[in-house]
C-alpha positions as CSV (number, residue, x, y, z in Angstrom):
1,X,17.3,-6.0,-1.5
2,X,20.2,-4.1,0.5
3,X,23.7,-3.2,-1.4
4,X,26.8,-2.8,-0.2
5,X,29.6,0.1,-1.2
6,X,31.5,-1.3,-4.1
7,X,35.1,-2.6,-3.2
8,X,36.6,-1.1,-6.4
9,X,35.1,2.3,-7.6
10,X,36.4,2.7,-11.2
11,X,35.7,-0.8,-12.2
12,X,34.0,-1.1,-15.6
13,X,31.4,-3.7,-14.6
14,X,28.8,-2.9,-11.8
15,X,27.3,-6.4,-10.6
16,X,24.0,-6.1,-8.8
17,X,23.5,-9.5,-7.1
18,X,20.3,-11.1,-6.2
19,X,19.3,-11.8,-2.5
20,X,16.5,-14.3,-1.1
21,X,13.7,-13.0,0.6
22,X,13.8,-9.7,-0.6
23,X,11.3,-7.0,-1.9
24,X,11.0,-6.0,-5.9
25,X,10.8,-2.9,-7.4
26,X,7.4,-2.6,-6.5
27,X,8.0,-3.6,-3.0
28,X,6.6,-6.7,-3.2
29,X,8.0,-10.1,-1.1
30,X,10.0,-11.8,-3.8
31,X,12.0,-15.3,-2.8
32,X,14.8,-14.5,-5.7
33,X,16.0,-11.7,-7.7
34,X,18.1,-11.9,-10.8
35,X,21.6,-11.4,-10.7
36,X,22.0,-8.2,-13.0
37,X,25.9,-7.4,-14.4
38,X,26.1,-4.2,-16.3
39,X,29.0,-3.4,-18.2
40,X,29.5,0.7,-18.0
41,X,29.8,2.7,-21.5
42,X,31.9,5.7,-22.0
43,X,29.7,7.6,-23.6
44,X,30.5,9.4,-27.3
45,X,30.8,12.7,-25.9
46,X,33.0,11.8,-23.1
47,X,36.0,14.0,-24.5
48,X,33.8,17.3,-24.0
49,X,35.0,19.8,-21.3
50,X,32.0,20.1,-19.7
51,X,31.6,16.4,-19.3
52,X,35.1,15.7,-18.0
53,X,35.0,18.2,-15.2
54,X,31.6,16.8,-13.9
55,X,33.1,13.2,-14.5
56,X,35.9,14.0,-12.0
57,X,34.0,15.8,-9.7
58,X,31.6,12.8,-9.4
59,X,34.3,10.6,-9.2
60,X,36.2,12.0,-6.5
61,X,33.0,12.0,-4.2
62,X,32.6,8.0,-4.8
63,X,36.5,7.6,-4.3
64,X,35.6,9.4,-0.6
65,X,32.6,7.9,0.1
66,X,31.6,4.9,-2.3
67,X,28.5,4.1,-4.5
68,X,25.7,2.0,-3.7
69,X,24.3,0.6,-6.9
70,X,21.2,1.2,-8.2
71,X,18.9,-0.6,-9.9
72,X,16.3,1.6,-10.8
73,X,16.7,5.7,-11.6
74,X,13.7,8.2,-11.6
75,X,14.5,11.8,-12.3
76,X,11.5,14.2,-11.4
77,X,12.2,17.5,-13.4
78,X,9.9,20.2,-11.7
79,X,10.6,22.6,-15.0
80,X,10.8,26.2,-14.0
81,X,10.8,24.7,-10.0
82,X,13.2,27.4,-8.2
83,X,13.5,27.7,-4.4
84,X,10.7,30.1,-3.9
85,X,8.3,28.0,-5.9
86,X,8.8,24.8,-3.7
87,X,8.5,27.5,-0.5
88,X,5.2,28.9,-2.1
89,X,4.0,25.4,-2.9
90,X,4.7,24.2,0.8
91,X,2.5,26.8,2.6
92,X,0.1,26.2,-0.3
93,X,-0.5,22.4,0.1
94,X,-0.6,22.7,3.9
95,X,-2.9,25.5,3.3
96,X,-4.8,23.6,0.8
97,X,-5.1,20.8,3.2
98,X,-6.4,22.6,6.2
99,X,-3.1,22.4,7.7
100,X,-0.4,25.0,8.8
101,X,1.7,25.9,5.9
102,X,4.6,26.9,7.1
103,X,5.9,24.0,8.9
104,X,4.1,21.6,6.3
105,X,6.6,19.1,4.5
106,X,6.2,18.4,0.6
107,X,7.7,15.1,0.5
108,X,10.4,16.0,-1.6
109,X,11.8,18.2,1.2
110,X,12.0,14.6,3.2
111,X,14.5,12.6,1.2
112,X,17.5,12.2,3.1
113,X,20.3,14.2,0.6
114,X,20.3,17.5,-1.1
115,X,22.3,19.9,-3.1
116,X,22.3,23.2,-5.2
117,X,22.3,23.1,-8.8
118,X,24.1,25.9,-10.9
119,X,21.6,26.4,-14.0
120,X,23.5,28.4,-16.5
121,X,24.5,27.3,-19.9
122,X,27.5,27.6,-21.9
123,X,26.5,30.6,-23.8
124,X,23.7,32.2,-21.4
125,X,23.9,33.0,-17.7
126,X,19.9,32.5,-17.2
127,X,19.4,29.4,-19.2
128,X,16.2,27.3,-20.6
129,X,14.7,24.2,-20.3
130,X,16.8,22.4,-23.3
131,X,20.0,23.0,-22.7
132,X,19.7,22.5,-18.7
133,X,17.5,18.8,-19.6
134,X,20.5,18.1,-22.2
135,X,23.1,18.7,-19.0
136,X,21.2,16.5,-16.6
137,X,20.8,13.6,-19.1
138,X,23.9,13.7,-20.5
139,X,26.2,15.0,-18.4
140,X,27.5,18.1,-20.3
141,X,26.6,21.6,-21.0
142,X,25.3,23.2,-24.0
143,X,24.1,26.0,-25.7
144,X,20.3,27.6,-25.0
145,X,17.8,26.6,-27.1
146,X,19.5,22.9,-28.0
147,X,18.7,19.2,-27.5
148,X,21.4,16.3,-27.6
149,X,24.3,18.3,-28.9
150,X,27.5,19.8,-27.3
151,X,28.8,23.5,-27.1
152,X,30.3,23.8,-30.8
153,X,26.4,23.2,-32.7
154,X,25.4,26.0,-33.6
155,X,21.9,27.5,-33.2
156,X,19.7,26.8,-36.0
157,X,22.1,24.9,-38.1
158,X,21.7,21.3,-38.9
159,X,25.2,21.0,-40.3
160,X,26.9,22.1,-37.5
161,X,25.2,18.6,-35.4
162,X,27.4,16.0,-36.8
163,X,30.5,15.2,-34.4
164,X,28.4,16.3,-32.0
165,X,25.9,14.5,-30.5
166,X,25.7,12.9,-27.3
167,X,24.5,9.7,-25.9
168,X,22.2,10.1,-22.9
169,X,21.5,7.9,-19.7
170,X,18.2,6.5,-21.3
171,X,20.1,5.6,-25.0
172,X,22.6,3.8,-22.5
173,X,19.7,2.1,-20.4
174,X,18.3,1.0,-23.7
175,X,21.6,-0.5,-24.6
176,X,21.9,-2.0,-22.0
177,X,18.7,-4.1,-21.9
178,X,17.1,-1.9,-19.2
179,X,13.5,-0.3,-19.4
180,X,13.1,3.0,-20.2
181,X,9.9,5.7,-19.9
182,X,9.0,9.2,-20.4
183,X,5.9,11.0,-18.4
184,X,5.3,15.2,-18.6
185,X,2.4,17.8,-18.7
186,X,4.0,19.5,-21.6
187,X,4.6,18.6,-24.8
188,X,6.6,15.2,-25.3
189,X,8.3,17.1,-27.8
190,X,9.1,19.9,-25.6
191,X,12.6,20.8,-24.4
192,X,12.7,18.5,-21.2
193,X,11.6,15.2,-22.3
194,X,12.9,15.4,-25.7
195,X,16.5,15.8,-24.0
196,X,16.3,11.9,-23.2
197,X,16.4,11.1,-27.3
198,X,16.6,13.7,-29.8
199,X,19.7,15.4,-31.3
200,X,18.6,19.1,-32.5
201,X,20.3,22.7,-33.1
202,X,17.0,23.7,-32.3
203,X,13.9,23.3,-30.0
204,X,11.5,24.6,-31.6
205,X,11.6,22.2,-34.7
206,X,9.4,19.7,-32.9
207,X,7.6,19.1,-36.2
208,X,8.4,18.9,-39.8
209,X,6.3,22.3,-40.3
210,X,8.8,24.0,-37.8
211,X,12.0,22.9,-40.2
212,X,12.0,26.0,-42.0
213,X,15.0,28.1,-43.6
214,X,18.9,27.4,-44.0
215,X,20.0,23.5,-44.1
216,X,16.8,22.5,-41.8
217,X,15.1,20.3,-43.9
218,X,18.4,17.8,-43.9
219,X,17.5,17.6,-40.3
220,X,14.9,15.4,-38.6
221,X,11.9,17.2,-36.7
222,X,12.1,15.9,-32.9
223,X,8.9,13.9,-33.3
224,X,10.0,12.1,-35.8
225,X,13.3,11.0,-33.8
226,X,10.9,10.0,-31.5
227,X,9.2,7.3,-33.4
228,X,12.8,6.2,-35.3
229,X,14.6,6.2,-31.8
230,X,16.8,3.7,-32.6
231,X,18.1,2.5,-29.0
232,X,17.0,-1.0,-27.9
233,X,12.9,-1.9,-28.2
234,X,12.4,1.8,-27.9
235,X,11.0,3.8,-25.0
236,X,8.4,1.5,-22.9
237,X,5.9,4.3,-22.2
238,X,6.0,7.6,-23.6
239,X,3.1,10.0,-22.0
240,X,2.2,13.7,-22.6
241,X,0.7,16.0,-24.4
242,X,1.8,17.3,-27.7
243,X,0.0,15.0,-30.7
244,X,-0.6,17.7,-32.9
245,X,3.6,17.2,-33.8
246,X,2.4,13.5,-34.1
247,X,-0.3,14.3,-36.7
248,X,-0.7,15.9,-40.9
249,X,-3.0,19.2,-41.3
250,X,-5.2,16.7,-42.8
251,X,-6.0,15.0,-39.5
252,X,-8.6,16.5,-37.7
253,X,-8.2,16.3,-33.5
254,X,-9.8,13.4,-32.2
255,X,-10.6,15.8,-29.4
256,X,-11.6,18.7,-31.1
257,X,-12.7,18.7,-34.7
258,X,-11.4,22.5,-35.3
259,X,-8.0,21.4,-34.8
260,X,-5.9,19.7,-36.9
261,X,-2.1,18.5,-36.9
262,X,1.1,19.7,-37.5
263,X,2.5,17.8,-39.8
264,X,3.2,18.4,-43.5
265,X,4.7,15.6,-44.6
266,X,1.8,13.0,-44.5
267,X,3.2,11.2,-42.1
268,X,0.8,9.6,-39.3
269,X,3.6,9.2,-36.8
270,X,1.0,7.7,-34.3
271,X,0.2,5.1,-37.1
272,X,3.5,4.5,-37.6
273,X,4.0,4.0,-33.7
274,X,0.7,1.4,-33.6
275,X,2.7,-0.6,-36.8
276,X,5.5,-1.0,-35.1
277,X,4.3,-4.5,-33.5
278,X,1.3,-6.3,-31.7
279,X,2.2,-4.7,-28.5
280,X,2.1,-1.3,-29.3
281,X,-0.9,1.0,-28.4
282,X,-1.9,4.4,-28.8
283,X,-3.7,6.3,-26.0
284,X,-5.3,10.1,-26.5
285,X,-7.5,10.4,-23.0
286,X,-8.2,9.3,-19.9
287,X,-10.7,6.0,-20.7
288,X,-8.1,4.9,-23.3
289,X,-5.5,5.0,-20.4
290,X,-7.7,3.3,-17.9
291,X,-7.9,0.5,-20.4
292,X,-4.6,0.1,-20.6
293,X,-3.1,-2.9,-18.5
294,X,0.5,-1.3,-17.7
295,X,1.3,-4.9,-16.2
296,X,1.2,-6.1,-19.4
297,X,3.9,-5.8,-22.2
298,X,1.9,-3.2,-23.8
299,X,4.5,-0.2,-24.7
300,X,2.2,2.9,-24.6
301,X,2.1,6.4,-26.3
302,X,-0.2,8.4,-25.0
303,X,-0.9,11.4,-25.7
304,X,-3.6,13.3,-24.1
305,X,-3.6,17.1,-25.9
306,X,-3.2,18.6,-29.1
307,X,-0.3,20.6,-27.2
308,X,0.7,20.7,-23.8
309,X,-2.0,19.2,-21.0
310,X,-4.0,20.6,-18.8
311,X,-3.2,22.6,-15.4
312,X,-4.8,20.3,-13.0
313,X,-6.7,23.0,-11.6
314,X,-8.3,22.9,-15.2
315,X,-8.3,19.6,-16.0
316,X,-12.1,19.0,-14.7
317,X,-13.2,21.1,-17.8
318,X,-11.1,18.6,-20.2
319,X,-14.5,17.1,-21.6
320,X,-12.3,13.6,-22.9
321,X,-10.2,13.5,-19.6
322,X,-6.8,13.2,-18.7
323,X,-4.6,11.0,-16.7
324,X,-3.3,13.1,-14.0
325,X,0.2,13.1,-13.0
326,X,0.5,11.1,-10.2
327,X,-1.9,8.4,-12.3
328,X,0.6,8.8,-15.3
329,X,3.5,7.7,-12.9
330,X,1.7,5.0,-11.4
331,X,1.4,3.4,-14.5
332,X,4.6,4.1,-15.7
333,X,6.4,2.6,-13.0
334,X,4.2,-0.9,-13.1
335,X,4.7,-0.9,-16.6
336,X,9.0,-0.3,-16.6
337,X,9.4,-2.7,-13.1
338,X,8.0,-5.8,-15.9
339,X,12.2,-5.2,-16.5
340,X,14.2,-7.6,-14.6
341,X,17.5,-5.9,-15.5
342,X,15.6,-2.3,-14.0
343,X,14.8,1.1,-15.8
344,X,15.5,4.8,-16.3
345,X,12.0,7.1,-15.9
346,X,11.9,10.7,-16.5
347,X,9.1,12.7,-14.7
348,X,8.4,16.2,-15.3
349,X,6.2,18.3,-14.0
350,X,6.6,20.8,-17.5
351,X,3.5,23.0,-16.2
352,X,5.1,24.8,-13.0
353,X,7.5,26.4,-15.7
354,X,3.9,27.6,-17.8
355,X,2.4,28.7,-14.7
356,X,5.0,30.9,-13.6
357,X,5.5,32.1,-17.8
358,X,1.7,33.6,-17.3
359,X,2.6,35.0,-13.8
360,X,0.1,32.7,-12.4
361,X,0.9,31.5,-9.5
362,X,-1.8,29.1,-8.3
363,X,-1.1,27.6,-11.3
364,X,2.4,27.0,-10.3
365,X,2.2,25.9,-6.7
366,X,-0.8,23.4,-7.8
367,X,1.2,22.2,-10.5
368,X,4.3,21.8,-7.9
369,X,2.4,19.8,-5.5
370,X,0.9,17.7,-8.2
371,X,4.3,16.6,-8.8
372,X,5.0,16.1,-5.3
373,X,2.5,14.0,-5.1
374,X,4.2,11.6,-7.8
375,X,6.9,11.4,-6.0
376,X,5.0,10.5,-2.9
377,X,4.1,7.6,-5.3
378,X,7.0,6.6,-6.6
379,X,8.6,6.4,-3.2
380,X,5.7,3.7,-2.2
381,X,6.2,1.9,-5.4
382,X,9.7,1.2,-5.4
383,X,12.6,-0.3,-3.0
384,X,14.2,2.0,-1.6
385,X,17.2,-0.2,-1.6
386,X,17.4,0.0,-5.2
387,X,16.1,2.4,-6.7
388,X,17.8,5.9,-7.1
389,X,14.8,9.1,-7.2
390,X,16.2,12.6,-7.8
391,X,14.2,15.6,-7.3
392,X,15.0,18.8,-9.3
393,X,14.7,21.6,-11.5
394,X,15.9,22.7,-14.7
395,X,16.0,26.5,-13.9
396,X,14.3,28.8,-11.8
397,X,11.3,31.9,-12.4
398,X,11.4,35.2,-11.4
399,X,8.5,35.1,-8.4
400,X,9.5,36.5,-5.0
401,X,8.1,36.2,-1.4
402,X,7.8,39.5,-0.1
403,X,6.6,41.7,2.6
404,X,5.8,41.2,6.5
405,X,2.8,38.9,6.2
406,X,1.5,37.1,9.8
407,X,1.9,33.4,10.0
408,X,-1.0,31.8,8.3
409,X,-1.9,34.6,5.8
410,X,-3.3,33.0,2.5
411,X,0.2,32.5,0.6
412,X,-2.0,33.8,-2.4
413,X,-3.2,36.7,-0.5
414,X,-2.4,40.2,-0.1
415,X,0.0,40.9,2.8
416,X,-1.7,41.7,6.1
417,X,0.2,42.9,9.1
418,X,1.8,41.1,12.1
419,X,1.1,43.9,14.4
420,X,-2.4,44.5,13.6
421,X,-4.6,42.2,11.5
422,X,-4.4,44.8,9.1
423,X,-3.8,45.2,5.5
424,X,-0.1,46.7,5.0
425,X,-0.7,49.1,2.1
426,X,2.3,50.2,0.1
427,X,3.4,54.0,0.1
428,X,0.8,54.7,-2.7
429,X,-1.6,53.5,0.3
430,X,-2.7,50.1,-2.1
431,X,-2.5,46.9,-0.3
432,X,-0.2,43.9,-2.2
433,X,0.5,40.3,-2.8
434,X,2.5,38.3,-0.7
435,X,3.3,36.8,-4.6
436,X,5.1,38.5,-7.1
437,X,7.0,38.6,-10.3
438,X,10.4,40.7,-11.5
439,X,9.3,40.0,-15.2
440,X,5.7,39.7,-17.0
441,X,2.3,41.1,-18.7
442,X,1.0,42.3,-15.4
443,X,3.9,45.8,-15.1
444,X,3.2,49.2,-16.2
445,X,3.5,49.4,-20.3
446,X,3.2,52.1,-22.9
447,X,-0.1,52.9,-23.7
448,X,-0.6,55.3,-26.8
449,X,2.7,56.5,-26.6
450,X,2.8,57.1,-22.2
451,X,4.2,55.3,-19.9
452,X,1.0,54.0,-17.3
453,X,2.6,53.5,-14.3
454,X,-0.7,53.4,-12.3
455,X,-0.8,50.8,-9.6
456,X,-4.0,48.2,-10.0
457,X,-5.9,48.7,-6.6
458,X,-6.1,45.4,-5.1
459,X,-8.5,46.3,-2.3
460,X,-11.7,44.7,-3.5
461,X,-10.1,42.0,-5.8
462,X,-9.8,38.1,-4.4
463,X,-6.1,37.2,-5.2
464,X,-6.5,33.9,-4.8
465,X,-9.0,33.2,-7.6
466,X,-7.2,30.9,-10.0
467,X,-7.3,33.4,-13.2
468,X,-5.7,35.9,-11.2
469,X,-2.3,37.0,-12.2
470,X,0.3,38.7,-9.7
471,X,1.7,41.9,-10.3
472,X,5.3,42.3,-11.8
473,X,7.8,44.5,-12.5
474,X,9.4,44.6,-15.8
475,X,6.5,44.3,-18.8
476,X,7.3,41.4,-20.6
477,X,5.0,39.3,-23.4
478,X,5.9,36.3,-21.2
479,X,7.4,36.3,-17.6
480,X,10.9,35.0,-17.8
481,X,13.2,32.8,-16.1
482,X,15.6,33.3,-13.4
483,X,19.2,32.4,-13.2
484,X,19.1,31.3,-9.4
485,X,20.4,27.8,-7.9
486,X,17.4,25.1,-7.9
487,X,17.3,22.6,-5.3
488,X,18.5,18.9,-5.9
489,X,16.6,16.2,-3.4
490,X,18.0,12.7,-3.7
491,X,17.2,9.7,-2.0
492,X,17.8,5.4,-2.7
493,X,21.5,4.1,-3.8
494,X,23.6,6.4,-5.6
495,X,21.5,9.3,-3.8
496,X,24.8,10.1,-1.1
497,X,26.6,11.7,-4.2
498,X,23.9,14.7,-4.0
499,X,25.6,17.7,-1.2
500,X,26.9,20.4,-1.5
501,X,26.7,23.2,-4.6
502,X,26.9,21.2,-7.8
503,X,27.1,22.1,-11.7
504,X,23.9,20.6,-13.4
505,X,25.5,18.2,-15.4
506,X,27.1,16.5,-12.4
507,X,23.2,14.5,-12.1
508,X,24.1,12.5,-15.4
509,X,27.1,11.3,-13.6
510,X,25.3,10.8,-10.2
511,X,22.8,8.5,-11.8
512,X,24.9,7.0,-14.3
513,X,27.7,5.7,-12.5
514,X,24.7,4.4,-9.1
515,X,23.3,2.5,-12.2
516,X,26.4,0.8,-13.3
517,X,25.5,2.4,-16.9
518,X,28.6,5.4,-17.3
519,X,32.3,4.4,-16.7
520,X,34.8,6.2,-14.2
521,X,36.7,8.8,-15.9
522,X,40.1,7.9,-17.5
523,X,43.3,9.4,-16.1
């Protein structure tokens, strides 16, 4: 189905019209396609600073060059995903693959529009993953360490939520009739996907056990806002890892009978999901998500690990199986294009971030190219005529690409000499990784009171097995994250809004005024 630039570009009402002989969202022939009229929201934290700035910016880009309309929007989140990863990860799948890594393309590097994203929050310069996920979903800044809310919450207190909460694109899809969905590798309560519903001072209360201290308790846990979203039928899929939020202390794992869940208040939330009608399932590995038919009208929660999944270089010791990535956006996408009015589907890749935190790099790159994979998917499955597919990151990591290694050098290796085939040894005559980190559990530490500074001789150790860890600088309990640009890729209507160096809430805006679903700024 082709589109054609708006004539009016601050008009309320985006009309998507219906052509003959065109393909559907799953690129498909169809004969006919529904005409689909939208009427744009302002949403409830429109008056914020941070959202009027973006607004305009946004704005003034489709008064220059128009909008196509979009049907469809899928957001990839790479979380923790920073320029040097998606280098890294590029030499790494080529290598991986047999081919030349350095002039391998990931396919995200082949979508035809890109930009750089500016990470920081309103109140910290290198940010995390809930308060950049609450910018790109609902178009304004906010502080570290909060979901939903604008810049006057304050941390930790439940009081300080009300007047200011935030509608976000997938509550306005829902109104709007359209399909929504959620896929990760974390946690579905963790930061990134619980920025598409939940409203918290807090991140870390993903469970009633985690409401402790102060006014908490008059606040809801983010699983639980989950399961009483109230927007529309609800999300359509919902897929990650995270039940032990979902389940009481009393419940043992139905992985793993040592474990238990979270949640202190009695409440089966997964019950309460399955109660909810006919049509609702409950999914915990990978033969109960085989069974699934995602053609159907089933609306799935799956959950696949007590916390957050496995690294898919793991996930062949996962004795229940899990869906991988690339099979959880498969069957999201089949399951949200049922929608005749289209969707809005988050996709994160939440384990390059966990990679990167345990200065693992093979962990990171595999987890990168996973994700690149899904894209790969999502590309075939849709029309590129309508459907919008953004490419990002929520912030960046610390790990560098240094040295003089030769062309084709393992990107996990240790760095070996143009001139010579040799290793190039540092000044203290030890050979080191092309990989490493500023921050992590890998630097020089006190040890009973003295500072051991001693180098670890590399000489005799493979780098490249997958438990090794790179060296860092700075001793840190958990690598940290960076406060570098990320990249923005961007490709399908809506998708010639993404150039240049943009502030991170500007995506909202990008998606929601391609999709008909966020209103021009006022004057």
């Amino acid at each position: 189905m082709r589109r054609t630039a708006l004539p009016l570009l601050s008009i309320a009402a985006l009309a998507i019209a219906g052509c003959s002989a065109s393909s559907d969202s799953t690129g498909t022939d169809s004969t006919s396609t529904p005409t689909i009229t939208r009427e744009a929201a302002t949403p409830i934290q429109s008056g914020d600073s941070y959202y009027q700035s973006a607004a305009e910016a946004v704005d003034a880009r489709i008064q220059q060059r128009g909008v196509k309309p979009a049907k469809n929007v899928i957001l990839f989140v790479g979380d923790g995903m920073s320029i040097p990863t998606i280098t890294a990860a590029r030499i790494y799948a080529g290598q991986k693959r047999g081919l030349d890594g350095e002039s391998y393309r990931l396919t995200m590097e082949t979508l035809p529009f890109m930009a750089l994203s500016k990470t920081y929050s309103h109140d910290f310069q290198v940010a995390d993953s809930a308060s950049t996920a609450t910018a790109m979903v609902t178009g304004a800044k906010t502080n570290s360490r909060m979901l939903g809310v604008l810049q006057d919450t304050r941390f930790n207190n439940c009081a300080s939520v009300e007047g200011n909460t935030t509608d976000t694109l997938f509550e306005l899809a829902e109104r709007a009739g359209l399909a929504t969905g959620l896929v990760s590798t974390a946690r579905l309560t963790h930061a990134t996907p619980a920025s598409t519903f939940a409203k918290s001072p807090s991140r870390d209360w993903e469970n009633d056990a985690d409401l402790k201290g102060g006014d908490a308790s008059a606040c809801k846990d983010i699983a639980r806002q989950l399961i009483e979203w109230p927007e529309g039928d609800g999300f359509e899929v919902a897929m990650a890892g995270g039940r032990g939020s979902f389940t009481t202390v009393d419940q043992a794992d139905v992985e793993n009978a040592d474990w238990s869940g979270n949640r202190e208040d009695g409440r089966d939330l997964t019950a309460e999901w399955t109660a909810k009608s006919d049509d609702h399932v409950y999914i915990t590995d990978k033969a109960g998500f085989d069974a699934i038919d995602f053609a159907s009208d089933a609306k799935v929660l799956g959950l696949f690990e007590p916390s957050h999944m496995k690294f898919a270089i793991d996930r062949a010791d996962d004795p229940a199986g899990e869906p991988s990535l690339v099979d959880l956006t498969k069957a999201a996408i089949t399951r949200l294009s049922r929608n005749d009015e289209g969707f809005v589907l988050m996709v994160e890749g939440g384990r390059i971030d966990h990679g990167h935190h345990g200065v693992s790099a093979i962990r990171a790159l595999d987890e990168t190219d996973e994700m690149d994979q899904a894209v790969a998917a999502a590309l075939e499955m849709t029309n590129a005529d309508e459907t919008l597919i953004i490419v990002t990151a929520d912030h960046s990591h610390t790990m560098t690409i240094s040295g003089y290694p030769t062309r084709g050098n393992p990107i996990l290796g240790k760095v070996v000499s143009g001139l010579d085939n040799a290793p190039m040894d540092a000044q203290d005559g030890k050979p080191y990784t092309t990989l490493s980190y500023a921050s992590g559990m890998t630097a020089c530490r006190l040890v009973s009171g003295e500072q051991d500074c001693v180098r670890e001789d590399l000489s005799d150790i493979d780098t490249t097995e997958k438990n090794f860890q790179q060296p860092s600088l700075v001793f840190m309990a958990s690598e940290t994250h960076g406060g570098d640009d990320v990249a923005i890729f961007a490709t399908g209507p809506g998708s010639e809004l993404v150039s240049g160096v943009m502030e991170q809430n500007e995506i909202f805006h990008v998606m929601g005024r391609a999709s008909g679903l966020v209103s021009a700024p006022t004057e």
